[in-house]
C-alpha positions in Angstrom: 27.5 31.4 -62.4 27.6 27.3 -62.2 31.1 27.4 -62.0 31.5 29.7 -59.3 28.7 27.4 -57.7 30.7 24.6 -58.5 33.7 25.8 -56.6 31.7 26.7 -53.9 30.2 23.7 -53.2 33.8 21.7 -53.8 35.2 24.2 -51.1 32.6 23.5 -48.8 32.4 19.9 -49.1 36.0 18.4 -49.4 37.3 19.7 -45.7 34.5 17.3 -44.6 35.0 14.3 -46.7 38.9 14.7 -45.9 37.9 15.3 -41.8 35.2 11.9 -42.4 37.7 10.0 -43.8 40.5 10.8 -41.0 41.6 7.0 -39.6 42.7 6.2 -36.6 46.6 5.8 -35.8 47.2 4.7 -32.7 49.1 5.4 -29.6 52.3 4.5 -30.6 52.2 7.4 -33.1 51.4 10.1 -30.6 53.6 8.5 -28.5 56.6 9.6 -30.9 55.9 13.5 -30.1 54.1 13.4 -26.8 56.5 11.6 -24.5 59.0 14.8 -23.9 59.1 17.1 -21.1 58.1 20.1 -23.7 55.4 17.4 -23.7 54.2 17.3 -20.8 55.2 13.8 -20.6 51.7 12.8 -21.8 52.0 9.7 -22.7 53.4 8.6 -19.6 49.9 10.4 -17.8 48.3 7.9 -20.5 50.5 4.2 -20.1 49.9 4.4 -16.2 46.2 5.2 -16.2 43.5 2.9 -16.2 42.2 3.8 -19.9 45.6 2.6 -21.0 44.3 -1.3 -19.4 40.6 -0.5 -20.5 40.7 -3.4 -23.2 42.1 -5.8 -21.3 39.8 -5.0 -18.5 37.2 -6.8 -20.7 39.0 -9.9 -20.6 38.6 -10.1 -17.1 36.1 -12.7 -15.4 34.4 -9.7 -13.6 33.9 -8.0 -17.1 32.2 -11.4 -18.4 29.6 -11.2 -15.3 28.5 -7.9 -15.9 27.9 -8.4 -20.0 25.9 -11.7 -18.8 24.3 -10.1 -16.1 23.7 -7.3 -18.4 22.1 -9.8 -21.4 24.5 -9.6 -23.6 24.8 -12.7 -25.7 28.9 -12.1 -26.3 32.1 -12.0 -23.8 32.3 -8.5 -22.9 35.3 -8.2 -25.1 33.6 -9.3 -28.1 30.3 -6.9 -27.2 29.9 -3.5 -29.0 27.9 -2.5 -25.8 31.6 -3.1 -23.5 33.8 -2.0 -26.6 32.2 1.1 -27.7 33.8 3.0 -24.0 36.9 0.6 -23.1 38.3 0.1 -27.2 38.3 2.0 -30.8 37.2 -0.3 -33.0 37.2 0.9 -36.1 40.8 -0.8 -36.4 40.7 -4.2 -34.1 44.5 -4.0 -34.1 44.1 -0.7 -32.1 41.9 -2.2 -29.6 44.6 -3.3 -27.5 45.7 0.3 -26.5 42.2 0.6 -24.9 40.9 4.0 -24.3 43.7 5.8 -26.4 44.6 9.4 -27.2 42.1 9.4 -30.5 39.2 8.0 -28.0 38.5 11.8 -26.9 41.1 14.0 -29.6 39.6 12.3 -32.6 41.1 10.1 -35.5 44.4 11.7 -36.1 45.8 10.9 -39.4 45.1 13.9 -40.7 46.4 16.3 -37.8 49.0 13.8 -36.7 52.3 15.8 -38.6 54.5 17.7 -37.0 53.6 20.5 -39.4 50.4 20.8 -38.7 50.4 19.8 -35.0 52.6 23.1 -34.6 49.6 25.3 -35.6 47.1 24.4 -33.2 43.8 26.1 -35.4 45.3 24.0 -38.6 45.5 20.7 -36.5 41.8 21.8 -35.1 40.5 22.0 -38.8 42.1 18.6 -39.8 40.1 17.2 -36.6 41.6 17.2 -33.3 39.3 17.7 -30.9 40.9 20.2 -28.3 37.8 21.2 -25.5 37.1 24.3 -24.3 37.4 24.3 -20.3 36.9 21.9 -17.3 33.0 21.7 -18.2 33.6 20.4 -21.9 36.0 17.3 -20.9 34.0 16.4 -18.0 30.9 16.2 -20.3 32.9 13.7 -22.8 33.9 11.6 -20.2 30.4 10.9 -18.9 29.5 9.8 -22.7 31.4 6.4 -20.7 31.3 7.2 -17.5 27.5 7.1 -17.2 24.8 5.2 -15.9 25.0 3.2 -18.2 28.7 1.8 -16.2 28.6 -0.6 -13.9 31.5 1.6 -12.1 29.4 5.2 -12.3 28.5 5.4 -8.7 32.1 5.5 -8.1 33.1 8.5 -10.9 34.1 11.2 -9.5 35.4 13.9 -12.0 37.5 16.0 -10.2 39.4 13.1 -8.3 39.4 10.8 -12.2 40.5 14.2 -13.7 43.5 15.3 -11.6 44.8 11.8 -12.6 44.5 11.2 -16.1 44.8 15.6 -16.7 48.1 16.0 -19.4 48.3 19.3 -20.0 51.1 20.6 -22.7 53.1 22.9 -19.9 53.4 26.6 -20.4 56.9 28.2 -21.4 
């Protein structure tokens, strides 16, 4: 009986610690599969939005105003307050791609192979975060878009959407 209890408990518990311990990659490793037509092209949707300058947005002396208006006792691209919605920063040598592909799919070194990216339920279970309809991205972007932004009054999901949208095309 412990050993059966054993097993369960390993079989419940490693998926998570291997999901908890997925890293970040970076762009430039999506980029590698998600640049083709088959694609959708969706890097390019990515490299000519805004969330592609988001970082470097915070360098700006526009961005410094608002973190000192705001109280913040750093440059806004040194404050977790500016960095948690225009940077991952779990790796500071990803922050430069700004508000990446991982930002809203998740860490992706465990999904990231070709193997398992083929199998969309396997890549879901390594933790690539796929939502459900319209309703479910529009909720993860306000966890930035907020009012908590400076910008919010101007959000407008629909109009934000139909430009940074990347669908992988049917056929």
């Amino acid at each position: 009986m412990k050993t059966i209890k054993f097993f369960l408990i390993i079989f419940l518990i490693v998926p998570f610690m291997l999901n908890a311990q997925n890293k970040y990659v970076g762009v430039k490793m999506c980029k590698i599969c998600h640049q083709s037509e088959k694609q959708g092209k969706q890097f390019d949707v990515w490299q000519k939005s805004k969330h592609a300058e988001a970082f470097k947005t915070l360098s700006s002396d526009t961005a410094n105003a608002i973190a000192k208006a705001k109280g913040l006792k750093k440059t806004a691209a040194e404050s977790p307050e500016c960095l948690e919605c225009h940077a991952i920063t779990a790796d500071t040598k990803l922050m430069a791609d700004g508000v990446q592909c991982e930002m809203c799919h998740g860490a992706g070194s465990s999904y990231k192979t070709m193997a398992i990216m083929k199998d969309t339920e396997k890549a879901v279970a390594a933790g690539l975060v796929i939502y459900k309809d319209k309703a479910a991205i529009e909720k993860k972007c306000k966890t930035c878009h907020n009012e908590k932004s400076p910008f919010y009054k101007t959000f407008k999901f629909e109009e934000m959407w139909a430009k940074i949208k990347h669908p992988i095309p049917k056929g």
